[in-house]
VOGU-3710 file (C-alpha; in Angstrom, 3 decimals, decimal comma):
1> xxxxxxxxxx> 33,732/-121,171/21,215  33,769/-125,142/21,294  30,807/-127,135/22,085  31,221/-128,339/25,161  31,914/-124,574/26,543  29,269/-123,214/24,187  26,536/-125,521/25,924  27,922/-124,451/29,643  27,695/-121,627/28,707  23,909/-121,638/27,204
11> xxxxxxxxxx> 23,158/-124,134/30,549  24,426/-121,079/32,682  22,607/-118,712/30,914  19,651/-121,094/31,270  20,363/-121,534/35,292  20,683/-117,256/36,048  17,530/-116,798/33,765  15,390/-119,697/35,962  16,850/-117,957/39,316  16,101/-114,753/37,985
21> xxxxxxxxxx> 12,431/-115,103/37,310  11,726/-117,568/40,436  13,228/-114,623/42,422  10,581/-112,021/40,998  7,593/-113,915/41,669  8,453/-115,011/45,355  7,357/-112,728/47,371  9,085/-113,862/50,250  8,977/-116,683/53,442  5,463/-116,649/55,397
31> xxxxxxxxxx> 6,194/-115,717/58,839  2,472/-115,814/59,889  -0,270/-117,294/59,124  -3,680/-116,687/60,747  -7,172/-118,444/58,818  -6,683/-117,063/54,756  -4,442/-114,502/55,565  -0,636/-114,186/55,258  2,005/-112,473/56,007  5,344/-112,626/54,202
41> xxxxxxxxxx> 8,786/-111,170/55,033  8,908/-108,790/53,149  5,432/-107,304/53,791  6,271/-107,464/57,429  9,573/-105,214/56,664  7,490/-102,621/54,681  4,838/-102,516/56,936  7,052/-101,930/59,949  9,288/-99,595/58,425  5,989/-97,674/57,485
51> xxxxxxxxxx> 4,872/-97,635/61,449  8,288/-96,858/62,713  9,457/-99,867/63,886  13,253/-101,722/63,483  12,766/-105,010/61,632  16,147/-105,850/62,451  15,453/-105,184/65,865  14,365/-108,967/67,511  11,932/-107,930/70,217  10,120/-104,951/67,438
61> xxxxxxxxxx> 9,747/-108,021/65,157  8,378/-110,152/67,339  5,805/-107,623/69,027  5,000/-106,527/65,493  4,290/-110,329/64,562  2,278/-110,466/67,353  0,674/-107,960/66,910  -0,439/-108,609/62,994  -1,287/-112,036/63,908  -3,950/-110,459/67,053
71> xxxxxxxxxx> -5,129/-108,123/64,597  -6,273/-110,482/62,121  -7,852/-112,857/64,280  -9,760/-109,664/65,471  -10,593/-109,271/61,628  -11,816/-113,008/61,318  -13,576/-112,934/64,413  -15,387/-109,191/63,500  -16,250/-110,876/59,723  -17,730/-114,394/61,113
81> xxxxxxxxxx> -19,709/-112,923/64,252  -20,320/-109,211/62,813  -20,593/-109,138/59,256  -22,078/-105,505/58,995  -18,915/-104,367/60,917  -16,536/-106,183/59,217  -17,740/-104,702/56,318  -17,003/-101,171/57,665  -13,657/-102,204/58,859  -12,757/-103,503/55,645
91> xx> -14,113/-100,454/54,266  -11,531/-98,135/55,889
//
């Protein structure tokens, strides 16, 4: 192998290796956001296909969305106004 393909070569190498790793630690796009808490892509997908829904369904996603988002303002509101119930919610 001659240099200058030896080095494309290690620089490819190099390139798939980077893309690689950066793609095992993302764990996705944020869809939501609500105080702290987030919610990613892909943990929307699992959690919907876990309740039954169709993520590739547009109006499921959304009212799922939705839904996650009114839930954890629920959760915020519960912890700063209610701490001993939060505490049994997060409990569960």
């Amino acid at each position: 192998m001659s240099n200058p393909t030896k080095y494309l070569f290690q620089a490819g190498i190099i390139v798939s290796l980077f893309y690689f790793l950066s793609s095992c630690s993302d764990e996705g796009k944020v869809i939501a956001t609500v105080g702290d808490s987030e919610l990613t892509e892909n943990e929307a997908f699992v959690l919907m296909e876990h309740m039954g829904y169709d993520h590739n369904n547009k109006s499921e996603y959304k009212a799922f969305v939705k839904q996650w988002c009114e839930n954890e303002v629920f959760k915020q509101e519960l912890k700063e106004n209610h701490p001993e119930q939060w505490e049994l919610v997060r409990l569960r």
